[in-house]
Structure formats: C-alpha cells, structure tokens
C-alpha positions in Angstrom: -0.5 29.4 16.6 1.6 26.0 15.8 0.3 23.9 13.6 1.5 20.5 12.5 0.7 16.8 11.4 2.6 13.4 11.8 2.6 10.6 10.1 3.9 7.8 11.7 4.9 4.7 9.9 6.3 1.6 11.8 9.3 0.0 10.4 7.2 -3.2 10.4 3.9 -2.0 8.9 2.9 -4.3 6.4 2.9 -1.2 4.3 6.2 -1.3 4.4 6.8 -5.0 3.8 4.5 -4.6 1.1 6.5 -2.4 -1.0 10.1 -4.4 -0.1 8.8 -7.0 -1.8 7.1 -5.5 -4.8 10.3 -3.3 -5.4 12.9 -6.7 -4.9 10.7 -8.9 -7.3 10.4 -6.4 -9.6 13.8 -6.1 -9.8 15.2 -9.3 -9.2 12.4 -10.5 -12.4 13.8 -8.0 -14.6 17.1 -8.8 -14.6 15.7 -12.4 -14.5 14.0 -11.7 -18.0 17.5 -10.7 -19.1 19.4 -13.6 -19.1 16.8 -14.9 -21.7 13.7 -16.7 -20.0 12.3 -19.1 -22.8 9.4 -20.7 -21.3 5.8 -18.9 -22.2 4.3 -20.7 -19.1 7.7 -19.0 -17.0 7.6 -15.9 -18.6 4.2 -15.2 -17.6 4.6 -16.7 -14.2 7.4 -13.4 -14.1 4.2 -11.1 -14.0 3.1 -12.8 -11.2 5.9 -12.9 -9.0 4.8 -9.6 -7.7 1.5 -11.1 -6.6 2.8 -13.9 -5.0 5.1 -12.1 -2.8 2.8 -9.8 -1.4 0.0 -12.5 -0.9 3.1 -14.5 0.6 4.0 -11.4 2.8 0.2 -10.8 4.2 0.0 -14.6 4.9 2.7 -14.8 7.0 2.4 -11.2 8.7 -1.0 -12.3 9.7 -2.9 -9.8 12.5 0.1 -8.0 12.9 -0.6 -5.0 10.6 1.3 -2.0 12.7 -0.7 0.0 10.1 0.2 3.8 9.6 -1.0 6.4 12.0 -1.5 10.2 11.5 -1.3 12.8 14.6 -2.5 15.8 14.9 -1.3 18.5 18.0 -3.1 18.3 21.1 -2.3 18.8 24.7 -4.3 15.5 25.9 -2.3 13.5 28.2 -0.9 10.3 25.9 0.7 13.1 23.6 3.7 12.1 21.8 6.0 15.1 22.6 7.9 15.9 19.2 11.4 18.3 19.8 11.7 20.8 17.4 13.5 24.3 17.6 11.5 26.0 19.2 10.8 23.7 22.0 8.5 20.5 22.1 5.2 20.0 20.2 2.5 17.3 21.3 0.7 15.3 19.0 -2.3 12.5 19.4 -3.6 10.5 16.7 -6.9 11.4 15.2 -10.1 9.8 16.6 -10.9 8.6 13.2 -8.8 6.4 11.3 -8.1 8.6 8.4 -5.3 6.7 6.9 -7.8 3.5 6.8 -10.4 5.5 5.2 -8.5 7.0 2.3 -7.5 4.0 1.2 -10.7 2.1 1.4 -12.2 4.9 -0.7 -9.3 5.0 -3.2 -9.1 1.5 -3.1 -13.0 1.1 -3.5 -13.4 3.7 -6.3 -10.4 1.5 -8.8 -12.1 -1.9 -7.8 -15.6 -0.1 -8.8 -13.6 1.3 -12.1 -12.7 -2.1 -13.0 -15.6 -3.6 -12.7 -17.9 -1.4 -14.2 -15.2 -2.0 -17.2 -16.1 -5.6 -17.8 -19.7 -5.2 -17.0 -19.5 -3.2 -20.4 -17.8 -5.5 -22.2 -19.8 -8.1 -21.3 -22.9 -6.5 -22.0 -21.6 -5.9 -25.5 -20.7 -9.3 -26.1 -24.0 -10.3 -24.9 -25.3 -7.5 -27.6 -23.6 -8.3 -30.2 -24.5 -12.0 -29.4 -27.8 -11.4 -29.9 -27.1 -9.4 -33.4 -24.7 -11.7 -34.9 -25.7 -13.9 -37.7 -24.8 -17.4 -37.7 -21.6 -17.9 -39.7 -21.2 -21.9 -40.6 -17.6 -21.9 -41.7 -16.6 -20.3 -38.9 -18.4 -22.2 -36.2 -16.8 -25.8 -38.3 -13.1 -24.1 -37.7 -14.1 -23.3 -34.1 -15.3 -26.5 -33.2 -12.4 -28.1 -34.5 -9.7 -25.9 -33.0 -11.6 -26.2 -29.5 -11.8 -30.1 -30.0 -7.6 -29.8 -30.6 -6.9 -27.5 -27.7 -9.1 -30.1 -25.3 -12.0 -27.1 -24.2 -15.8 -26.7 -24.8 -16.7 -24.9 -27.9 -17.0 -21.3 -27.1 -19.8 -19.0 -28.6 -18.9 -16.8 -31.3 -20.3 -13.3 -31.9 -19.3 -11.2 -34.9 -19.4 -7.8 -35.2 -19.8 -5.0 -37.6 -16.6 -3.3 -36.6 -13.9 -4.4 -34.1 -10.9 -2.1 -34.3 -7.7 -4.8 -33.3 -10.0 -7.9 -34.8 -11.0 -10.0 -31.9 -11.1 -10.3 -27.9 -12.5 -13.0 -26.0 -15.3 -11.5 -22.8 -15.6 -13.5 -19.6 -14.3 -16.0 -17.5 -17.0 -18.7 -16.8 -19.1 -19.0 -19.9 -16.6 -16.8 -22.4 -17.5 -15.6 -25.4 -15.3 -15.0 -28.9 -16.0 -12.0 -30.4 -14.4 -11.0 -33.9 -14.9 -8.0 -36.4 -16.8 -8.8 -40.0 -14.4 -6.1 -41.7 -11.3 -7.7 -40.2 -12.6 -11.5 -41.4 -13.3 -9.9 -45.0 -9.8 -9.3 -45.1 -8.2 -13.0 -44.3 -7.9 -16.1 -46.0 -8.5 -19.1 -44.3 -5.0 -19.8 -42.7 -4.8 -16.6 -41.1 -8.4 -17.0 -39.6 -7.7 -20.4 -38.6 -4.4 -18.6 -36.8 -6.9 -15.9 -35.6 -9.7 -18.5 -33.7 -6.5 -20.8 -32.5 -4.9 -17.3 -30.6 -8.5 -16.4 -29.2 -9.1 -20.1 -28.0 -5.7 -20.4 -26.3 -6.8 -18.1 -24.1 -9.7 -20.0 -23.1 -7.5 -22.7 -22.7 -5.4 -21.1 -20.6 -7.9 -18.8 -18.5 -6.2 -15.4 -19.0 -9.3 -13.4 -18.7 -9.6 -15.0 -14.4 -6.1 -14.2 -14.3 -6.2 -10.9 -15.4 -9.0 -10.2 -13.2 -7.0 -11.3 -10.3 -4.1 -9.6 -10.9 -5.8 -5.9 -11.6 -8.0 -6.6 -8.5 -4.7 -7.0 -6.4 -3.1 -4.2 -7.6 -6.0 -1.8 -6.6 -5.8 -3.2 -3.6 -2.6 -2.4 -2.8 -2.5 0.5 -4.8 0.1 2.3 -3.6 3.0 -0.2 -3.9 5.4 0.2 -6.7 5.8 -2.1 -9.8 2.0 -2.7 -10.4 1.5 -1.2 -13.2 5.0 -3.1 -14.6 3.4 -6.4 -13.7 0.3 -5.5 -15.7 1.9 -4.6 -18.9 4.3 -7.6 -18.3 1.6 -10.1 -18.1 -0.6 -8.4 -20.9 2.4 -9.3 -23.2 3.5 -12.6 -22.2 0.1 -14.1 -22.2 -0.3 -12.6 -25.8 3.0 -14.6 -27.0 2.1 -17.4 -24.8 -0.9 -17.6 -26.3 0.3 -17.6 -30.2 2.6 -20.3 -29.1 -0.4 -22.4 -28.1 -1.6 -21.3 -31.5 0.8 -22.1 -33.5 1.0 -25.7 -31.7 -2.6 -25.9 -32.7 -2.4 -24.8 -36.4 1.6 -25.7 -36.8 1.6 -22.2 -39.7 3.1 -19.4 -37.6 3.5 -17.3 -40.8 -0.3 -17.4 -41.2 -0.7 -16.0 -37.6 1.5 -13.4 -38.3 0.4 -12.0 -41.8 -2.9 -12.2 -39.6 -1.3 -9.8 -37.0 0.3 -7.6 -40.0 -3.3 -7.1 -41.1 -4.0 -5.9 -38.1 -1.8 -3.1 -38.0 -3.0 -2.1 -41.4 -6.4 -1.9 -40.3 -5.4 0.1 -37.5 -6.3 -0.1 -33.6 -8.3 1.7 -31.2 -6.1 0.7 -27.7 -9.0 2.0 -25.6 -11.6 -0.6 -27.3 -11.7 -3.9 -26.2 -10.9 -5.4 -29.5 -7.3 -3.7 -29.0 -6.6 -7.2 -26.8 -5.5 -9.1 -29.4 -2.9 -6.5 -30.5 -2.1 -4.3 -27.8 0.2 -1.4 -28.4 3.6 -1.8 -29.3 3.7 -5.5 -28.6 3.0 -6.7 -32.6 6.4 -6.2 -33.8 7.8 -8.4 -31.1 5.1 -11.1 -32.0 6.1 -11.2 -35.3 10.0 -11.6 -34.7 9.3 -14.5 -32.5 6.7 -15.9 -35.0 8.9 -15.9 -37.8 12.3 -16.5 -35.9 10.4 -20.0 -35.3 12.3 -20.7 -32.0 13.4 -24.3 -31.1 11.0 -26.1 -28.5 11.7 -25.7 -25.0 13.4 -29.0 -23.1 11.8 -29.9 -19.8 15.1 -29.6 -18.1 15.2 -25.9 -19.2 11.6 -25.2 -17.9 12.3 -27.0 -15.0 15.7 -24.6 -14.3 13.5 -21.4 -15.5 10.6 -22.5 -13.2 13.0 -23.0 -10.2 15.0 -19.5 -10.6 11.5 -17.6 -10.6 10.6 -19.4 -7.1 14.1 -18.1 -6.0 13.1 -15.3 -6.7 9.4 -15.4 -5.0 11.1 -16.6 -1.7 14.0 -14.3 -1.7 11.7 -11.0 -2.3 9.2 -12.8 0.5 12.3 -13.9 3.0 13.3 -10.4 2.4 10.5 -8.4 2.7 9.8 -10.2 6.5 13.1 -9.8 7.5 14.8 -6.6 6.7 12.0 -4.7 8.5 13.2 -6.7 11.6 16.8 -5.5 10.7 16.3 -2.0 10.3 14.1 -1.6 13.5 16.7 -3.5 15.6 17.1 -6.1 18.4 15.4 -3.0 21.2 13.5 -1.3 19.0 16.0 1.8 18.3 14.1 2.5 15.2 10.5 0.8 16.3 9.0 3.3 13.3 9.8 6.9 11.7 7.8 9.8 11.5 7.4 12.5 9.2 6.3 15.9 10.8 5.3 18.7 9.1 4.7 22.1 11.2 4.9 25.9 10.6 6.5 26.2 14.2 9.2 29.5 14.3 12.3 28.3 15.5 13.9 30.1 18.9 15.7 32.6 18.9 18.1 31.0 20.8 20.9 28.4 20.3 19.2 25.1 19.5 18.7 23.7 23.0 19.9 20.5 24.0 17.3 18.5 25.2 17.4 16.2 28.1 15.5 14.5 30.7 15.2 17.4 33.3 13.9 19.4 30.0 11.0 17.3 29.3 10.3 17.4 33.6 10.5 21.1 33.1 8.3 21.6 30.3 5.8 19.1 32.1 6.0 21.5 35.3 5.6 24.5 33.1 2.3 23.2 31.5 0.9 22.5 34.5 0.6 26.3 34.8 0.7 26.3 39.2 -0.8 29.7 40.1 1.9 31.2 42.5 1.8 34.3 44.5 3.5 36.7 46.4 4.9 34.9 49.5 2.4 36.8 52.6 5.1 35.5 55.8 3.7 37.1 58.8 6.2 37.6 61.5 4.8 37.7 64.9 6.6 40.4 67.3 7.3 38.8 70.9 4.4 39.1 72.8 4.0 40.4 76.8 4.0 38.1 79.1 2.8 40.2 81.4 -0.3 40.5 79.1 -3.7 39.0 79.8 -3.3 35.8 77.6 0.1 35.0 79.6 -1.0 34.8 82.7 -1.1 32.1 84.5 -4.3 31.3 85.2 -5.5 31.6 81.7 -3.0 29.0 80.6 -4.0 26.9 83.7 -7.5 27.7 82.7 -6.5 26.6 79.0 -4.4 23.5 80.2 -7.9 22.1 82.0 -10.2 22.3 78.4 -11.3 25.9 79.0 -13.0 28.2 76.3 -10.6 30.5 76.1 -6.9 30.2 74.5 -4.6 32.1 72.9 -4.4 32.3 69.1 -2.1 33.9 67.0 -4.2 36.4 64.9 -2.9 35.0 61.2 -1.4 32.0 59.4 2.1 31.9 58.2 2.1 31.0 54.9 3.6 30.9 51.3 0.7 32.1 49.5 0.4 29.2 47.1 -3.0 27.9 46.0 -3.2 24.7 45.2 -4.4 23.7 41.4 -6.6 20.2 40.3 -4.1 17.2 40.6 -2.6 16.6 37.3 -1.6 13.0 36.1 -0.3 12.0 32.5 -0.8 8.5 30.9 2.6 7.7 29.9 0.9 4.4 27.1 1.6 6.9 24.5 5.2 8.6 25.7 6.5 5.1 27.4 6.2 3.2 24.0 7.7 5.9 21.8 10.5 8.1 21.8 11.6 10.4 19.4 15.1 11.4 17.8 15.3 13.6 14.6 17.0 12.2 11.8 19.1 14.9 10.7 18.2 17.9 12.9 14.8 19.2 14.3 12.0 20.2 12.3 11.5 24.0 12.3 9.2 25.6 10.0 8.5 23.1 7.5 9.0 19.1 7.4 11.4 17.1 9.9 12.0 12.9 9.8 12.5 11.0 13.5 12.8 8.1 14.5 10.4 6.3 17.0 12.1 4.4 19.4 10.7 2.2 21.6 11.2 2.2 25.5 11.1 -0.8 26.8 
C-alpha cells in the first residue's frame, strides 16, 4: 500500500514573509551593531526591529494569509496528482486544519508558560510585600531618585534573600523588590546606584515591553531570530538602564562596585532577582561604566535612529516583495511542496510524463468493465421462407402483428459503468514539477505552479 503526506507551502504564505523578514533584520541589525551603535534608546530599538517588521509584514499582508496546507492520498475527485516513479499519486488536504491546530496549541501552551511566569512573580512581590518591614532610609533615597527621574514613587519590598540583589515585578502598579543580605553588603553610594538602575526601568517601562516582545515571539514561534531579539533586548535595556542611572546619581563607579558585589554574592539565573545581573552581561556593564563614554550628540542619534528605520523598511519592503519574485509574473512557482511517500519506484525507465499520460491514467481509474466482443453474424436468410413472402411484408407494411425479427443483437459486449466527472478546482489551480527528480521511496520537493 502507498502511503504519503504533502505539505504544501505557498511562496506567498505569510509564513514565509514572516521569516524573510525576521532573518534580513536580524541580519541587517547585527552588522548594524557593528559599526558601533552608541545610543541606549537605538540600541534597544535594534531588539525591536524584528518585531516591527513582522507586525509591519501582517499589516500590510492583511486577509491574504495563503497559510500552509497538509495532504494526505486520496482518490476523491479535486486530488492533486503528484508524479513520482512509480507513476502518479493523489493527494487531498485533510478535513481538519491540522497545520492551524498545532500551532494554536504550541502557540497557546508558551503564551500559558509565560504567563503563569509573572503570575508567580507577582504573587511573590505581593508576598514579600506583605512581610517586609518598613525600611525609612531606603524609602527617603527612593523618594528622591523617583522625584529626579520624573515617576510616582514605587513600593519597595525587601526580602530575606534575593540571589542577583533586586528586580522590579509589574507593569501598571510596579513594585521594587531588593534582597536584605545584598543591602547589608553596600554602602550608601552603591545603594543609591542600586534604587537609581531599578527606577530607570520604571521610567522607561521595560517590564510592558518585555511582555510584548516575549508574547510576539510565541506567537510566531517558529520564525528564526526570536530568541536573538530577546537576549538582545534583555542586555541593552540593562545598559540603557545604568545610563539613566548614572544620569540620576552622576557616580558610575558606585553602580559598578554595586554590580561587582553582585557577582561575589553569586546568582541564581532562573530566579527573578537574576534581572538585574543576567548572565554574562556584568562584565560588559562594568567596561562601559568605567570607560565613562562621552555623551551622545543629537545629530548622532538622529543618524543611528534613521539607519535602524532603514533597516525596518528594507527587511519589511523585502519580505513583501521577494515572495512576489520568486513565485513569478504567471505563477511558475505559485508554492512548493514537500512530499514524503514510501512508493517503490517502477521497474521501468523513469517515464516521461505528458498530457496524454495523465488522460490515460484518468481512463485507467475509471476501471470500464469490458468484455469479450459477442458479434453475431446473421447467415443470409431464404427468401423463399415464410417471413419473406410477400404477403407477410405487405401484411407488415399495413401495421400488422407479425414481423420479422432478427433473433439477437449485434453488439460489443460492453456494459456501461456510473458516469464519472472530476472537479478540476483542485488540479486547474495547481500543477506540479519536481525540483530535482521525482520522489520515490522517501521525500521529493515540487513546485506548484499555477494554471491560469
């Protein structure tokens, strides 16, 4: 028995556009980042560049998904004939939308993941909230960073323990949460730089943007470069952030013996307190903390803000248009297809398929029962006999009851099957062409193209 599955992908699914873009920005930001991006607020934008394409790619694609399908074989009549060695198979998509499914479930089960994530940190910020003793001198410092930085005074919760000394939980009404055994082991100045780093992220509302970007990539889960994205904007908002800091507090030596005593208290990366030093990003904070970098001009942000729109409408412009490329003007490559099947090729030379072979292989499935051809042959009869006289033909002439009849039918034996009729929807808007030889036993690539 043949068995096989197809999965066909048009050219212009927004799957694919999808991952054109991610891939190009990617890239294009990355070598972007090399030429020495200087701007906090640009450098983080460069994590988001991603984002923006793809929400700039499903804007303009609007309701014109062409979303994957997956076929099965079946002998129904919109069955997308397939040549492979062995001679055609016929395949039909599934009745239910299986490719839609999966990735509503996968999809589903990371965005579930995620948010069961900051339920639990919220709920222990909200714990420890209700534990925490009030600490005056560091509700004075906090009130007077948060006055500086221009935001409502955040409330603070300490904690007995908080391997990676402090995070900050929640968007809308956040709360600062720092560990007792780390604030034992600073003096005021690094404290001071402490709050200031925690606050500028209030300030600058990393925690919705973080949400955002981590929803988006388990929605489209399955393009590449998310996960480069994430990391990337982890780390700029953490040096963006001790910028804002050390604007605040002007002592970026005190932030960084801060983040030095970090390291010496040592980290837990899968506890939330890990977010204000996450793995192998403190060394770099220190470099730029102590290199002490000149300001930024406005002329250089505005040049840095401008190359990373480039590069937003390049990767979108792209992504919209190369699909339209590839498939060509008449749709010569409307989609390819992946076929896997455990067919046995013929034993024959590889036939060369053509018109009159897909008319034959229609007549042969329509399986016409045909027998032995039954011609009688009727000897000359006597016309001397009774029937040939002439007053029976007279008789016959006039509407009489009696007339000669020949004792059989001359016929070819044929019975006649059910009408057949195929819908050609399927087979008029696709055809297919292998790639690089037909599929056998094991996995062939076609292109679909479309008949106008």
């Amino acid at each position: 028995m043949d068995l096989g599955v197809l999965l066909t992908l048009p050219v212009e699914s927004i799957a694919i556009r999808a991952i054109v873009a991610a891939v190009l920005s990617v890239l294009a930001v990355r070598l972007l980042l090399r030429t020495g991006l200087r701007a906090p607020g640009v450098r983080v934008a460069t994590a988001l560049v991603p984002a923006m394409a793809l929400v700039g790619v499903f804007v303009l694609t609007g309701t014109s998904l062409r979303l994957p399908t997956l076929m099965l074989p079946a002998q129904s009549p919109d069955a997308l004939p397939i040549p492979t060695q062995g001679g055609y198979l016929h395949f039909a998509p599934v009745a239910v939308p299986l490719l839609v499914g999966t990735w509503a479930l996968i999809a589903g089960s990371r965005l579930v993941r995620r948010g069961l994530q900051a339920v639990r940190i919220r709920v222990g910020a909200a714990q420890a909230l209700r534990e925490a003793e009030r600490d005056v001198r560091l509700e004075a410092k906090t009130r007077r960073l948060a006055t500086a930085l221009g935001i409502a005074v955040p409330r603070l919760a300490v904690v007995a323990s908080c391997p990676g000394g402090a995070y900050v939980a929640g968007a809308r009404r956040p709360v600062v949460v720092l560990g007792r055994d780390l604030l034992d082991q600073l003096d005021d100045a690094e404290l001071e730089g402490v709050l200031a780093h925690e606050l500028a992220h209030v300030k600058r509302r990393d925690n919705l943007v973080a949400i955002g970007l981590g929803a988006l990539r388990d929605l489209v889960f399955f393009v590449p470069g998310g996960g480069w994205a994430v990391r990337q904007l982890h780390r700029e908002r953490e040096l963006a952030a001790d910028q804002v800091a050390v604007g605040v507090t002007d002592r970026p030596g005190a932030l960084a013996s801060g983040l030095l005593k970090v390291i010496e208290s040592g980290r837990a990366p899968s506890h939330a307190c890990a977010a204000l030093a996450p793995p192998g990003d403190l060394v770099d904070r220190v470099r730029v903390l102590v290199d002490d970098p000149a300001p930024v001009s406005r002329a250089r942000r505005g040049s840095e803000t401008a190359a990373v729109a480039v590069v937003v409408v390049t990767a979108t412009a792209a992504a919209l248009v190369g699909p339209n490329l590839v498939a060509g003007a008449d749709g010569q490559r409307d989609a390819v297809a992946v076929l896997w099947t455990n067919a046995s090729p013929a034993a024959a030379e590889t036939p060369v398929f053509t018109t009159e072979a897909r008319a034959f292989d229609v007549y042969r499935r329509s399986s016409l029962a045909i027998g032995e051809p039954s011609v009688v042959v009727f000897a000359g009869q006597d016309e001397h006999g009774v029937e040939n006289r002439r007053s029976t033909l007279r008789a016959c002439s006039d509407g009489g009851a009696s007339c000669p009849a020949p004792a059989s039918r001359v016929g070819l034996g044929m019975r006649p099957q059910e009408t057949i009729t195929v819908d050609t929807t399927l087979t008029d808007r696709w055809r297919a062409t292998p790639v690089a030889g037909e599929a056998s036993d094991g996995i062939g690539l076609y292109w679909l193209a479309r008949v106008q």
